[in-house]
C-alpha positions as semicolon CSV with decimal commas, in nm:
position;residue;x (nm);y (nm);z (nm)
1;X;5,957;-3,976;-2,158
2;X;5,908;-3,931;-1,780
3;X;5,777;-4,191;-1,478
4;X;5,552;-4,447;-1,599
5;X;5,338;-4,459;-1,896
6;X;5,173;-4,790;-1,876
7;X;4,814;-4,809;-1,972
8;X;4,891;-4,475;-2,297
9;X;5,108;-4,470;-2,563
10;X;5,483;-4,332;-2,577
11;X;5,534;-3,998;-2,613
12;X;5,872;-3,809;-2,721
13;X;5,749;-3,579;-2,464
14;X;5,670;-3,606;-2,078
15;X;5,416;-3,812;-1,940
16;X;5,325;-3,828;-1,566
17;X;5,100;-4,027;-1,382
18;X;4,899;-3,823;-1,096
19;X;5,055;-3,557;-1,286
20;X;4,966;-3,167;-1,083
21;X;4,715;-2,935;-1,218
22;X;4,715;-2,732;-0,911
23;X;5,093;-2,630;-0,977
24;X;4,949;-2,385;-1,244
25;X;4,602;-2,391;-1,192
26;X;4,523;-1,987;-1,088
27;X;4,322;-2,098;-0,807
28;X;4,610;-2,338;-0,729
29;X;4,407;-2,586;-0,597
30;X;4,184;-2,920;-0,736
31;X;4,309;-3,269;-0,801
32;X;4,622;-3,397;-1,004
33;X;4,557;-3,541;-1,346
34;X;4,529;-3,924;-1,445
35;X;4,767;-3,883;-1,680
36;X;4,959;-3,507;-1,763
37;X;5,108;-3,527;-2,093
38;X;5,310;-3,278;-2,306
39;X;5,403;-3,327;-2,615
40;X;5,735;-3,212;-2,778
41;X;5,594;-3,117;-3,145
42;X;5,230;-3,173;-3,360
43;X;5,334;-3,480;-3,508
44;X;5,416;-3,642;-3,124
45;X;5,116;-3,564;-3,018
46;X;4,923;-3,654;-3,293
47;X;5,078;-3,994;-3,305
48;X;5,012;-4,060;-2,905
49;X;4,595;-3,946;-2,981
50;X;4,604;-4,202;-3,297
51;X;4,721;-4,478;-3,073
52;X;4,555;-4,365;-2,736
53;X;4,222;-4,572;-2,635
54;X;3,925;-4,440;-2,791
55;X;3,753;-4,457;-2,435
56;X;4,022;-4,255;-2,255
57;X;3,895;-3,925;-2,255
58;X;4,128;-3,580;-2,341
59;X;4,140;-3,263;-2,233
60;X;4,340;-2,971;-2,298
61;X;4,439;-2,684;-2,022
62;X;4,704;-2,376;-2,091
63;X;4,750;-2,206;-1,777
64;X;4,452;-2,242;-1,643
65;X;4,304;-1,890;-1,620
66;X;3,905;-1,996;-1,623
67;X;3,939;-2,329;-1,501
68;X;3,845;-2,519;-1,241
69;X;3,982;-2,824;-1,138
70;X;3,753;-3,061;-0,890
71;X;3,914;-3,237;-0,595
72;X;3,899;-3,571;-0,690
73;X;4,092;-3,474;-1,019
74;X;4,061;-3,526;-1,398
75;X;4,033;-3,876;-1,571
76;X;4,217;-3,980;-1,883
77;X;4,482;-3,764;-2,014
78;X;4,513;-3,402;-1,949
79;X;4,737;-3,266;-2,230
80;X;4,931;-2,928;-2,136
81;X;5,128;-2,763;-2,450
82;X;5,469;-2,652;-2,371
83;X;5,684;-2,344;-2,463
84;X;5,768;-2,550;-2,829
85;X;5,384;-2,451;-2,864
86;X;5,437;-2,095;-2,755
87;X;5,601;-1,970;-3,109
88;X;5,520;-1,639;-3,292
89;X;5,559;-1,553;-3,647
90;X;5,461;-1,216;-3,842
91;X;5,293;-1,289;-4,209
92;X;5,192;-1,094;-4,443
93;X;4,876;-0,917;-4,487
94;X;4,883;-0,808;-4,128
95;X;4,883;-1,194;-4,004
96;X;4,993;-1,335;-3,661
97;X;5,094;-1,686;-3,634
98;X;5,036;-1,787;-3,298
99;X;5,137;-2,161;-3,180
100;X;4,822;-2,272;-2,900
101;X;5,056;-2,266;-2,616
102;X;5,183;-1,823;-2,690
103;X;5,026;-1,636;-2,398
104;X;4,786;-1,319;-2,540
105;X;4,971;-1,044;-2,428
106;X;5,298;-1,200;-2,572
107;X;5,106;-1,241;-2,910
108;X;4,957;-0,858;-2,885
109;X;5,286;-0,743;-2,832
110;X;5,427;-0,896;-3,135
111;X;5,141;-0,771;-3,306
112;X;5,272;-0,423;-3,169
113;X;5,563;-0,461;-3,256
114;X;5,482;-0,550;-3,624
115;X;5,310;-0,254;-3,641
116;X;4,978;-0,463;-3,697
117;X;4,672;-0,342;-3,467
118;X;4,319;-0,450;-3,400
119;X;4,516;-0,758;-3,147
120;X;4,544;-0,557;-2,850
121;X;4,257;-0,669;-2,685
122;X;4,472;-0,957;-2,646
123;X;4,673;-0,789;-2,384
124;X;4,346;-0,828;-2,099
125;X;4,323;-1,202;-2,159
126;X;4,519;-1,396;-1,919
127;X;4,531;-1,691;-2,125
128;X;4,647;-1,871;-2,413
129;X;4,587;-1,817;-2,801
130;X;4,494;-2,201;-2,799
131;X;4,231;-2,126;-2,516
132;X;4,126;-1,802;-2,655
133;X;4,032;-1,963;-2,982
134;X;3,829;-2,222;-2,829
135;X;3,640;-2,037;-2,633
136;X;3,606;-1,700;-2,848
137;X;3,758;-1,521;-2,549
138;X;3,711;-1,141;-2,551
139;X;3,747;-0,798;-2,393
140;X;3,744;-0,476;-2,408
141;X;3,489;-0,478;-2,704
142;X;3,653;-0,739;-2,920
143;X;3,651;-1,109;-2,948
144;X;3,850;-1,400;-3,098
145;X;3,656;-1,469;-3,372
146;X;3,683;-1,102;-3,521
147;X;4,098;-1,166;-3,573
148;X;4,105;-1,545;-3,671
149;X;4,173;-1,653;-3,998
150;X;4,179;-2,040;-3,915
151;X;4,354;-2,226;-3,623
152;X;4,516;-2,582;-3,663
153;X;4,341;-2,857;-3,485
154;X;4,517;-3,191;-3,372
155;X;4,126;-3,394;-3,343
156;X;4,102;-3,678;-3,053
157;X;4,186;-3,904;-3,339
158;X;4,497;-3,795;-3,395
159;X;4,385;-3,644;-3,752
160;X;4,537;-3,307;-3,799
161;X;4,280;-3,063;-3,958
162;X;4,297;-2,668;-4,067
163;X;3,946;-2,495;-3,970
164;X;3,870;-2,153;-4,116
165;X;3,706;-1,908;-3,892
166;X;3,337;-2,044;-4,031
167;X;3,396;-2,365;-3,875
168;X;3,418;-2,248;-3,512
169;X;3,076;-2,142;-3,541
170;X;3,146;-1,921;-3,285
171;X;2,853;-1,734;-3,035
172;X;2,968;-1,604;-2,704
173;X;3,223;-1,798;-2,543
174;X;3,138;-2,084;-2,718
175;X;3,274;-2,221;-2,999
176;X;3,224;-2,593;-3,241
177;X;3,540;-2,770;-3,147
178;X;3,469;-3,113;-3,004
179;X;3,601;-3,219;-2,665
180;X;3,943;-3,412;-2,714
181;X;4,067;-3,211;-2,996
182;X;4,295;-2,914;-2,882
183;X;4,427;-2,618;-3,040
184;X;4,799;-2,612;-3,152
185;X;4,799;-2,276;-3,426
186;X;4,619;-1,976;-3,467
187;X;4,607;-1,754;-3,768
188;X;4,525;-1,405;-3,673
189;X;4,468;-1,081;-3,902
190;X;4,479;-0,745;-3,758
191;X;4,531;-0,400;-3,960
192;X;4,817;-0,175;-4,030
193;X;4,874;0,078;-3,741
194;X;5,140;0,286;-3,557
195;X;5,339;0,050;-3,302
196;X;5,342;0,388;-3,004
197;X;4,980;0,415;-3,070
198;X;4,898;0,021;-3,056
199;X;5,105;0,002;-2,734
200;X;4,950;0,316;-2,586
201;X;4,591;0,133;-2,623
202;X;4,804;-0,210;-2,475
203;X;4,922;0,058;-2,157
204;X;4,520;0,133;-2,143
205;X;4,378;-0,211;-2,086
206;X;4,677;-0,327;-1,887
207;X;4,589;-0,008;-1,645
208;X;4,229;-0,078;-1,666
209;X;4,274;-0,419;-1,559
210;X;4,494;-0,337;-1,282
211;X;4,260;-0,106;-1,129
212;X;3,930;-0,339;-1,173
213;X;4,041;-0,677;-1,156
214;X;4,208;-0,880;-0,856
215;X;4,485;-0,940;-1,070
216;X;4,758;-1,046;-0,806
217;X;4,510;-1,237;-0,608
218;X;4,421;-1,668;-0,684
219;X;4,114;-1,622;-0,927
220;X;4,015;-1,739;-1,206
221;X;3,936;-1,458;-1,396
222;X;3,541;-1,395;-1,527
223;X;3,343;-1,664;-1,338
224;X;2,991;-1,580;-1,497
225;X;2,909;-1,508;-1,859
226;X;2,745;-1,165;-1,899
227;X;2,380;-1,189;-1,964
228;X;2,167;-1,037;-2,263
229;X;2,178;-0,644;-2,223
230;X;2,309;-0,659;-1,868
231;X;2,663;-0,729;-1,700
232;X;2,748;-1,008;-1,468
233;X;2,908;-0,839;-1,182
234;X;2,635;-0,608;-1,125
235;X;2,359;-0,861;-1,080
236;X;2,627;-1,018;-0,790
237;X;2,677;-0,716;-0,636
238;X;2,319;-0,613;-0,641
239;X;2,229;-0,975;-0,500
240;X;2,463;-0,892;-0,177
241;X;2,704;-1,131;-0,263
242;X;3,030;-0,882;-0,258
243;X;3,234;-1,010;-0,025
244;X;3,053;-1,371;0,048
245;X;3,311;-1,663;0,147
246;X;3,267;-1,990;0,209
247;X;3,581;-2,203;0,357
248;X;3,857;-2,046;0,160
249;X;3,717;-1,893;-0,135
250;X;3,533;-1,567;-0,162
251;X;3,362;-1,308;-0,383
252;X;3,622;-1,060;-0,442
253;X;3,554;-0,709;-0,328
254;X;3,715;-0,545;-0,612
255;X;3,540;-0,737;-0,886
256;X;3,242;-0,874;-0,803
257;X;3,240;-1,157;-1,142
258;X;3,566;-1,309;-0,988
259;X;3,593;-1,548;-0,675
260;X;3,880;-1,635;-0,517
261;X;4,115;-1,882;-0,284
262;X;4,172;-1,638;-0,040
263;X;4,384;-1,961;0,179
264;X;4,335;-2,329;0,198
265;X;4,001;-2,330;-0,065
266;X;3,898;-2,598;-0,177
267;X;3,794;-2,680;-0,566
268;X;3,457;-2,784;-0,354
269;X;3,448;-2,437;-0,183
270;X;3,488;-2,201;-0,476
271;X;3,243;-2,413;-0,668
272;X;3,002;-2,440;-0,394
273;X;3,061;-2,028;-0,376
274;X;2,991;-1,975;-0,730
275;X;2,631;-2,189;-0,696
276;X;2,521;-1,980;-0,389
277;X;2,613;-1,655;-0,576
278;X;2,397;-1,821;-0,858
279;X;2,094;-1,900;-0,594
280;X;2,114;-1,536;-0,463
281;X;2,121;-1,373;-0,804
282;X;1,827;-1,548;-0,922
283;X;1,615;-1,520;-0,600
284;X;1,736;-1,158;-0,640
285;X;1,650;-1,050;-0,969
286;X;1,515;-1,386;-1,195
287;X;1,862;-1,377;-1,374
288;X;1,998;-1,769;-1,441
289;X;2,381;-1,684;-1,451
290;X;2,546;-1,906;-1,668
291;X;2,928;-2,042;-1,567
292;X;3,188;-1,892;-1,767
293;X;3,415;-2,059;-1,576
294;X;3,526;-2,442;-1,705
295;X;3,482;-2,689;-1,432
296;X;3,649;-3,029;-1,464
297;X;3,685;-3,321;-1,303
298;X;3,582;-3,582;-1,020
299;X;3,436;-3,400;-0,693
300;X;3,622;-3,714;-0,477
């Protein structure tokens, strides 16, 4: 246990009052967190949500890839898995064990490596297998929810449940679980396949990315959902927004669908960036964008 805990329960793990989020937060900027926990195993952190206050609210970040984090900061208890979380097993039947806290392109490559394809898709999401399965992340034509078997759930509770894929109820980007409960396994099936022509495909998306995305820049990653029939990006770029800053963040040039700090944004400023682009694309072409981005916490 680390600094003071007064006012949550022990932990076997760290806990940190005023704790960073902006340390590994892609945009790298926002307020700290009321309380930043990480738990060392399931059974520590289920036993700090069973005694927590029901009123103290949780939430769970990975690396923050589509996140982000007001100024003023997060309430409660922001719960971060660490690398104990980040474990990778190959099952039978073409199954991928993923613990919430293994990155997707480390999973995908296991995957590879297993000889086990229809995961690579994995390798363009910049985020965790916990987040992905929340969400239903996707690219490149495929989504979580067409490789999950079931996913291991530690509730707000403390309860520790196992949902099959059917209880997600999954739609795009959207899926059942209830805020507080966070993600700490994922079951995935893929198919048998040839590891050279799994990482081949892997090599594709990872070049694709490189030469679309503003991958090396302080983003986080798809800011608007894609609308029926149409794509996100084009309805910014169309609207005149390519290029549009305000204070520190801007629309990036070489990806229209992803803002970023380009120096000394605020949380404020990118927010505030991503509403104009909203205004304009509407006024534009009658198209409501919807945030794909999370946004969390206190503005002050």
């Amino acid at each position: 246990m680390t600094d003071t805990c007064t006012g949550v329960p022990p932990l076997e793990g760290t806990v940190k009052r005023g704790g960073s989020l902006a340390d590994f937060i892609w945009f790298r900027c926002g307020g700290p967190a009321e309380w930043l926990v990480r738990p060392t195993d399931v059974e520590d952190l289920s036993q700090f949500l069973s005694q927590l206050d029901p009123a103290i609210s949780v939430l769970a970040v990975g690396v923050g890839s589509n996140l982000i984090v007001r100024d003023g900061g997060v309430r409660g208890v922001v719960v971060r898995l660490p690398k104990s979380f980040a474990e990778i097993t190959i099952e039978e039947g073409n199954r991928v064990r993923a613990g919430g806290a293994a990155m997707g392109i480390t999973v995908a490559s296991k995957a590879r490596d297993a000889g086990i394809a229809g995961l690579e898709f994995l390798r363009g999401i910049p985020g965790t297998a916990g987040g992905a399965v929340r969400m239903n992340a996707g690219a490149y034509g495929r989504e979580a929810q067409d490789i999950l078997v079931e996913a291991t759930l530690v509730m707000r509770d403390g309860t520790v449940e196992v949902w099959p894929l059917e209880r997600f109820e999954y739609s795009y980007r959207h899926s059942a679980v209830p805020a507080g409960a966070i993600i700490v396994e994922a079951l995935f099936e893929g198919v048998p396949g040839d590891p050279e022509t799994i990482g081949a495909e892997m090599e594709r998306i990872a070049a694709e990315r490189e030469a679309s995305q503003p991958l090396r820049s302080r983003t986080g990653g798809s800011t608007f959902k894609n609308p029926p029939g149409g794509k996100a990006w084009q309805l910014v770029d169309a609207a005149g927004c390519r290029g549009l800053t305000i204070g520190g963040a801007q629309v990036s040039e070489k990806h229209t669908n992803f803002l970023l700090n380009i120096g000394g944004a605020t949380a404020a400023d990118i927010e505030a960036l991503g509403d104009e682009v909203r205004r304009r694309v509407f006024e534009h072409s009658g198209v409501e964008l919807e945030w794909e981005i999370q946004r969390v916490g206190d503005a002050e």
